[in-house]
C-alpha positions, -999 to +999 in steps of 0.1 A: -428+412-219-447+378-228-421+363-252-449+333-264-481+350-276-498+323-293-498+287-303-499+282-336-507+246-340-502+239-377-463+245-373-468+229-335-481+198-352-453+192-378-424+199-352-440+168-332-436+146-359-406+156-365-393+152-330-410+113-329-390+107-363-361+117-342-365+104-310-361+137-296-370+149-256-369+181-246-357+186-209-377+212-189-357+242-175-363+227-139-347+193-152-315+211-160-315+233-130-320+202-113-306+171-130-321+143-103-359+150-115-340+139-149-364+101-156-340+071-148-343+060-183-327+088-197-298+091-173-294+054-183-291+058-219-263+092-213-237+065-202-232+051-236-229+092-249-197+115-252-201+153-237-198+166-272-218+142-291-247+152-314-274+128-305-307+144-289-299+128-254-276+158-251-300+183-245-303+170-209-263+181-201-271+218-206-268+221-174-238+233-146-243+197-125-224+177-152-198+151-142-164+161-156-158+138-176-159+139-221-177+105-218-204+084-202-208+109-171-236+115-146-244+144-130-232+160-099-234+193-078-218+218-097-184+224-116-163+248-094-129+262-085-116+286-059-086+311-064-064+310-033-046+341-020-013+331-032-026+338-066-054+364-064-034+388-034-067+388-015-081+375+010-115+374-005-129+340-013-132+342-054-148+312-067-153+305-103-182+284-118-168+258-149-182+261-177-161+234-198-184+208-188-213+219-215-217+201-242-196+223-270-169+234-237-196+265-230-226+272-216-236+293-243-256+260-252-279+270-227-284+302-241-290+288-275-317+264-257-339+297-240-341+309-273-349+286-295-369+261-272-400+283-262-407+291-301-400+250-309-428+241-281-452+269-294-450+265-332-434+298-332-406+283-354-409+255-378-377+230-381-390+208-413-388+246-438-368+274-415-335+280-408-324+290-371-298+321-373-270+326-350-256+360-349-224+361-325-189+369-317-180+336-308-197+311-286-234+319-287-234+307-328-219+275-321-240+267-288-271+276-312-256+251-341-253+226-314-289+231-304-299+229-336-285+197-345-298+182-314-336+191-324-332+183-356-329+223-375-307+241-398-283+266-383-269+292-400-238+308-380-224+346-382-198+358-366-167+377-376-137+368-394-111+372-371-125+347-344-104+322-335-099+290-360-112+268-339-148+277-339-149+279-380-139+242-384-157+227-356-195+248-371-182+232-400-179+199-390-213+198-378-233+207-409-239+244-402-232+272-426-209+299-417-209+336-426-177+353-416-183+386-416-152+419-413-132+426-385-130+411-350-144+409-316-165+438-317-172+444-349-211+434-339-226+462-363-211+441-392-229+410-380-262+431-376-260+448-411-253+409-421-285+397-405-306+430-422-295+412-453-311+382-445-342+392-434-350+408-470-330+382-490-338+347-470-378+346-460-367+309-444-343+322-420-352+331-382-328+357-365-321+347-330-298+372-318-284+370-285-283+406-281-317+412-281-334+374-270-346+371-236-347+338-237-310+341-230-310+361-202-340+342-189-318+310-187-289+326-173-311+342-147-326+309-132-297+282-143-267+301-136-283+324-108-295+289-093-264+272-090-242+299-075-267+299-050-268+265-044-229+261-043-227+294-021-251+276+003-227+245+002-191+260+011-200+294+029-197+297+067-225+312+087-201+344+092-196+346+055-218+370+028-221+368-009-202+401-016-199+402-058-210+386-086-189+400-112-196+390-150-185+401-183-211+415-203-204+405-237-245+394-252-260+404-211-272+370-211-246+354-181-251+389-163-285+382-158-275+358-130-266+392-107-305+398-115-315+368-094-289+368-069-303+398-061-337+386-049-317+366-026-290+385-018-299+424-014-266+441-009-249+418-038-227+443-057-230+435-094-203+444-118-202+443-152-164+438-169-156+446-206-124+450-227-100+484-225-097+484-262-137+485-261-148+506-230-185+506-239-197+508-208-165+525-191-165+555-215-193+549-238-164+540-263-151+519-294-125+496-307-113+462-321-100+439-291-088+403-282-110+388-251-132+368-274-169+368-263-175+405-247-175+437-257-192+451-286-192+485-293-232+488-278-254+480-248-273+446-252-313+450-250-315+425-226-289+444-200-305+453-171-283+480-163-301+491-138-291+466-117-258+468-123-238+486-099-200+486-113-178+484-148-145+469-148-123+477-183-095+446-186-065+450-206-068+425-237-027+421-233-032+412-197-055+382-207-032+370-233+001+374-207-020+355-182-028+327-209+003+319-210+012+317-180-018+298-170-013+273-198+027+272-203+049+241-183+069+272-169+046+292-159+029+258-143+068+257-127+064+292-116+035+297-100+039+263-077+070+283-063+050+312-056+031+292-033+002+282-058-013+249-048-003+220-076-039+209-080-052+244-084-020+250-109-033+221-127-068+230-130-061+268-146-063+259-181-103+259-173-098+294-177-103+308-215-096+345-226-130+363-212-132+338-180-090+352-173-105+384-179-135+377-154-107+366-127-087+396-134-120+418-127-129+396-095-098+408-078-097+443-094-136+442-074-123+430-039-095+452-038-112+482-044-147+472-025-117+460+006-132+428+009-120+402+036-119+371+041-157+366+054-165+378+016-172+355-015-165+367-055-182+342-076-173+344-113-182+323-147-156+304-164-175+307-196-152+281-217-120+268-212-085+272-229-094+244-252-113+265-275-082+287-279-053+264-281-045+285-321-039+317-297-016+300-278+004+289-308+000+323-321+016+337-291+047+311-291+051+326-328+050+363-317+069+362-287+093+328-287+093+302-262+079+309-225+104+309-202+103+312-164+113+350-169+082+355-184+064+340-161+076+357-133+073+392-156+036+385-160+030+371-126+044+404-112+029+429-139-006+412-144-014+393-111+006+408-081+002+445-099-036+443-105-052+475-087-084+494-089-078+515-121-102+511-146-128+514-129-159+531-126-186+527-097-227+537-107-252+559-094-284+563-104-276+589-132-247+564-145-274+536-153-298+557-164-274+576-191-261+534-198-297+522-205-303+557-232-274+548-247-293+515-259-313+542-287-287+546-306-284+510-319-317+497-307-341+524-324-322+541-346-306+511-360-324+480-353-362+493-356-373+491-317-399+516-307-387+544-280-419+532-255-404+500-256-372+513-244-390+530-215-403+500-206-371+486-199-362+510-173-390+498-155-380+467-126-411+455-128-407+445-167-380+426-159-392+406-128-423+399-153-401+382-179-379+363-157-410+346-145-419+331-179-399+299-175-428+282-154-454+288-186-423+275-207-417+247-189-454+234-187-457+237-224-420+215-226-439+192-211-475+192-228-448+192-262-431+158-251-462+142-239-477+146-277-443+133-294-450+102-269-412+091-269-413+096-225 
């Protein structure tokens, strides 16, 4: 599928003025894949800019190689941490990528940036009288908000009500305007029937859904892909295989790494995890659950699920028992007594609710599969515990203080007890009845033609559209050479 058409110049022309007006450069997908072809000058001017700051120069940290630090940093090789044994109960080597170190504390910036870059560069989307539109259940509205305050559009952010209180007041506090629509985590049909609204009501607004925007997936596929294959390269002995990439599948967009791994890595097992409460993909079933940022009730377009080879269903209570104890002084006491290295101890608050559930599905994956110690898990760490510091509070409210009883309750019950229940290993007939389940939202409800769905079964569709980012790239860089700012 060629996602850029045409060039329409008349929009293309005003979107370079507007970028001169605001000194804005757009990286290429290769300069955030590989921050050292970044120009000097620019990497010069970062020092005097916070992580999270909205000024344009920001668009070159969407990328997994930044320094950890909120202000002034560099770039480096990659944000990681390993799980030892004493924590995971396997001797597989799980390793989880950091995804903190975005600008906004998730990578869902880069998402934001597949989908809305290609249309900036080829007039497909006009900043000085449209609106860019963020459908979500969490992350992916205010990575696109982000975006678009960093290349100078309006963002209009949905996502549902019950999301945590952090992400209202921070879209809020950047100038976006924010629809809450009913219910919670996967209530995604609401946020649809929100956007149908807009399309016949608001001829200035663009929809960029995640669900459906390959420019998503198409990032995720050569930026997050890239690096686990770079850091894999780094800390794997020649003995050693890349065994699992496990991923939750919330918008398919960070699953689309398994796609590329794959090229490289032919025996990869890729496994997809989702909530209990929501076993989509487990059970082609429903419900409300609490792992913000997965799980909604349908199969993304832009799955490839036929190149996914596993689904993992995680208890929602397990990731909110394991917050805790990841996050609490006691637990923090606990755990170091269970043999739990301090420094790895210290770095667990990385973890947010989907990235515990991730971990939780890493080891469900290596016990079941048997893997040793010459295998390696990796896994993203979407965001980090920052963005969720109100459901921490809320549990302190429910449940009293966390003592070191509870710890050593969870760390028995939801650690040392995790097994291979939930779930559910694919053959060919599995994906294949996954990928017709996509007709009942896609064509029945959002107006996709049935040949189109037939064309996603194909593997030669998708290798087509993951090679896109080349043309993209070049016309980054015809783009910033007529703004003149480089």
């Amino acid at each position: 599928m060629k996602i850029i058409d045409r060039i329409d110049e008349e929009v293309l022309a005003k979107t370079v003025q507007r970028c001169r007006e605001r000194n804005i450069i757009i990286p290429t997908f290769a300069q955030q894949k590989d921050p050292t072809t970044i120009p000097q000058p620019i990497k010069d001017r970062l020092k005097n800019v916070g992580l999270w700051d909205i000024d344009p120069l920001n668009l070159f940290r969407i990328t997994w190689k930044n320094e950890p630090v909120e202000r002034g940093g560099g770039f480096n090789d990659g944000n990681w941490m390993e799980f030892p044994p004493a924590l995971t109960g396997v001797e597989a080597r799980i390793i989880g990528l950091v995804g903190k170190y975005f600008p906004t504390g998730s990578h869902k910036v880069g998402a934001g940036f597949g989908c809305l870059v290609p249309r900036l560069v080829s007039g497909g989307f006009d900043p000085t009288t449209q609106k860019a539109v963020w459908p979500s259940t969490g992350n992916y509205c205010r990575g696109g908000a982000f975006d678009c305050a960093l290349l100078a559009c309006t963002a209009v952010a949905i996502l549902p009500e019950e999301m945590s209180t952090e992400r209202f007041e921070w879209l809020k506090s950047i100038g976006a305007e924010v629809i809450a629509t009913p219910g919670c985590e996967s209530n995604v049909k609401e946020v649809y029937d929100k956007c149908w609204e807009i399309r016949r009501t608001r001829p200035d607004c663009v929809i960029f859904n995640q669900f459906d925007e390959f420019g998503n997936a198409i990032w995720h596929y050569h930026l997050t892909g890239g690096i686990i294959d770079e850091i894999y390269g780094r800390i794997a002995g020649q003995r050693e295989r890349l065994a699992a990439y496990v991923s939750a599948t919330g918008s398919a967009g960070t699953i689309a790494a398994g796609d590329y791994l794959r090229t490289r890595y032919p025996l990869l097992k890729v496994v997809a995890s989702e909530a209990l409460q929501c076993p989509t993909l487990f059970q082609c079933g429903f419900g409300g659950h609490r792992i913000e940022g997965i799980g909604d009730k349908h199969v993304p377009w832009i799955h490839n699920v036929r190149n996914t080879d596993m689904v993992c269903a995680i208890d929602d209570e397990q990731c909110m028992q394991l917050l805790r104890l990841f996050n609490e002084d006691a637990g923090h006491v606990f755990l170091q007594r269970q043999g739990v290295a301090a420094e790895v101890v210290e770095k667990l608050p990385l973890l947010g609710i989907s990235s515990i559930g991730n971990l939780v599905a890493a080891i469900k994956v290596a016990k079941y599969y048997e893997f040793g110690s010459r295998d390696v898990v990796f896994t993203p760490l979407t965001d980090s515990t920052e963005l969720y510091q109100s459901r921490i509070v809320e549990q302190r409210e429910q449940h009293g203080t966390y003592a070191e009883a509870d710890a050593a309750r969870h760390f028995a019950r939801y650690l040392e007890g995790i097994g291979v229940d939930y779930l559910r290993e694919l053959n060919y007939q599995d994906r294949k009845l996954l990928h017709n389940f996509k007709y009942f939202t896609w064509v029945e409800q959002q107006q996709r033609e049935a040949e189109e769905l037939r064309q996603l079964w194909d593997p030669d569709f998708w290798e087509e559209t993951f090679t896109q980012v080349e043309e993209w790239d070049r016309l980054i860089g015809e783009f910033n050479q007529r703004v003149g700012l480089t």
